[in-house]
N, C-alpha and C positions, 0 to 999 in steps of 0.2 A: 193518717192514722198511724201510729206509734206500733211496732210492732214488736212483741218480746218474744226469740225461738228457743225453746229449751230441747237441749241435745242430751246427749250419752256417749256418742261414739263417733265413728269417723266422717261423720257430716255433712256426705254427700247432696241431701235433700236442700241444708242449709246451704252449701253453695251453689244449686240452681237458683236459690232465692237471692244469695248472694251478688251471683251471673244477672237473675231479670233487674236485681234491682240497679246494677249499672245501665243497664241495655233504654233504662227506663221505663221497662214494663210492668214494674209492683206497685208504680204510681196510682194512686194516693197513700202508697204503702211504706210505709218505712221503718228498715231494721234498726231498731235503739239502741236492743243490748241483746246477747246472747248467753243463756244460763245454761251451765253443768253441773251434771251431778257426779262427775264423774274427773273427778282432779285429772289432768294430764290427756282429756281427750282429745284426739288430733280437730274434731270442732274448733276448740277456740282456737288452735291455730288459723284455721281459716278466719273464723271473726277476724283475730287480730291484722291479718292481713290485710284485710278489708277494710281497715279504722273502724269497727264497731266494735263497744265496750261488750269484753271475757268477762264473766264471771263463773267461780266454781261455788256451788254452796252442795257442799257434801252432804249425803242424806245418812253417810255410818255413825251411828252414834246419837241417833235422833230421834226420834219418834214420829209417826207420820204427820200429826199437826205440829210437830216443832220444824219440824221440816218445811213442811208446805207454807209456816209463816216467814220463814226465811224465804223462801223463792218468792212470796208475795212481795215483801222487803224490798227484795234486789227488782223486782218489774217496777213497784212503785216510785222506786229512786229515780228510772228512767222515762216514768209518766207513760207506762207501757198501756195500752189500751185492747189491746187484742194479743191474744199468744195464737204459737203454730210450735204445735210436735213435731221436731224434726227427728226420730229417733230415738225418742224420749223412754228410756226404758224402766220406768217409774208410775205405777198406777196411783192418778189423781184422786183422791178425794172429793164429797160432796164442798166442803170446808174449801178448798182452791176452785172447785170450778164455777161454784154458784157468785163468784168475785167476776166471772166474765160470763152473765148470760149470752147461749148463743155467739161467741167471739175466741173459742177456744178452735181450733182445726186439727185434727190428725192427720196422717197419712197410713193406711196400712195392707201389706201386699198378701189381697183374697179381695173376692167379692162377697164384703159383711152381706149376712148375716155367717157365711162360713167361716171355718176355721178363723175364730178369732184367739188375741193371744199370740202367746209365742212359736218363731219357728212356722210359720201360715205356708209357707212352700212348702217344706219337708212334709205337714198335714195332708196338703193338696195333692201331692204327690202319690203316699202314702192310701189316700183314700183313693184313688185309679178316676181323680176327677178327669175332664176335658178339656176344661175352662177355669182358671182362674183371673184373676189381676189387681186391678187396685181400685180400694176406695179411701174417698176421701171425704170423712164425715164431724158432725160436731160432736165434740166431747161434752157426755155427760159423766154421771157417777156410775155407770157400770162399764165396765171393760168390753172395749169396741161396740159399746152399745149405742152411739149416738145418734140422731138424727143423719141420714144421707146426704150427701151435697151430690157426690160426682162417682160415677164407676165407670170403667173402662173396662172391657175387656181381655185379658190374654188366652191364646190357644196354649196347652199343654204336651209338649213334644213328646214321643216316645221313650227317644233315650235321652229326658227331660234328668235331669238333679236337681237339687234342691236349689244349689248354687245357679244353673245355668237358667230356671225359670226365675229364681229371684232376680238375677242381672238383668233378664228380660222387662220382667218387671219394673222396676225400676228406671230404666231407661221412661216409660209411659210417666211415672211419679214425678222424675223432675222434669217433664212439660207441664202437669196439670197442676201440681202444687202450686208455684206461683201464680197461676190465674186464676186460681180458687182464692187464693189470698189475696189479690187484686180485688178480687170482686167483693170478699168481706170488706176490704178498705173501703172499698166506692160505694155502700152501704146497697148492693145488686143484692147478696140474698137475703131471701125472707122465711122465714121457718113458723108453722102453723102445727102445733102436733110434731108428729114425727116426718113431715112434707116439708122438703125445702124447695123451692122455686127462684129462678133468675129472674130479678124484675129491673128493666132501665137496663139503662149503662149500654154499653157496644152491643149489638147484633152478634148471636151466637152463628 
């Protein structure tokens, strides 16, 4: 499966996907192209590094669906079949996600349904939670609203910052992201409603 990841910023998430898919663990996954929205973001460096086709398609100056058919554009050019939000700091449209039912992935650091949105540690924090961490769910047309695939847990430190729970965090995101995306490849989830389920494929 063809995979298109659209970034924003320094692209850490993308180069775990980067890292499995050398190691050969994204298999039957594969990175086509990488989009930004964001001219000059240290992502495409990585892509470029990596041989997989940069592209920037600027959203200044655009309007959401002139935008969002441009990012269609640039996936279709490379026969993209499933996207992965690595970072993507641009809320999609019904108009771009209904082009990939159920094949869209996010990553985002809380356990949805909380603090969704922006800044999800500093909120966590903020709110004197215990627990936060990472989910990793399908994108629909509401923000962080999508069906569940995967949550993890993290504990919430005392003398927690906004920075040191999100580094924590994160560390969890780039193990599960690529075998979430593995497993959209190897066609393992199935989504019924707002229920997603592992079927087939390796033993969890």
């Amino acid at each position: 499966m063809k995979l298109g990841v659209l970034v924003s910023g320094t692209g850490t998430n993308l180069q775990a996907l980067i890292d499995a898919q050398l190691r050969g663990s994204l298999a039957p996954g594969e990175l086509a192209v990488v989009v930004s929205n964001t001219p000059g973001a240290p992502a495409l460096a990585r892509a470029t590094a990596a041989n997989i086709p940069a592209v920037v398609v600027d959203h200044r100056g655009l309007d959401r669906l002139a935008f969002e058919d441009r990012l269609l554009a640039a996936l279709a050019e490379h026969a993209v079949e499933a996207v992965v939000l690595a970072g993507f700091m641009r809320v999609l449209t019904a108009h771009f996600v209904e082009r990939f039912p159920h094949r869209i992935v996010n990553t985002h650091p809380s356990l949805l349904p909380a603090f969704p949105g922006k800044d999800a540690p500093a909120q966590a924090i903020a709110h004197g939670v215990k627990l936060s961490g990472v989910t990793i769910h399908f994108v629909d047309a509401n923000l962080d609203g999508g069906p569940i695939i995967e949550q993890v847990a993290v504990a919430v430190h005392a003398d927690d910052t906004a920075a040191t729970l999100h580094a924590r965090i994160q560390h969890i995101e780039h193990q599960l992201l690529p075998e979430v995306v593995r497993r959209l490849a190897a066609g393992e989830l199935s989504c019924q409603g707002r229920v997603v389920t592992h079927v087939g494929g390796r033993a969890e």
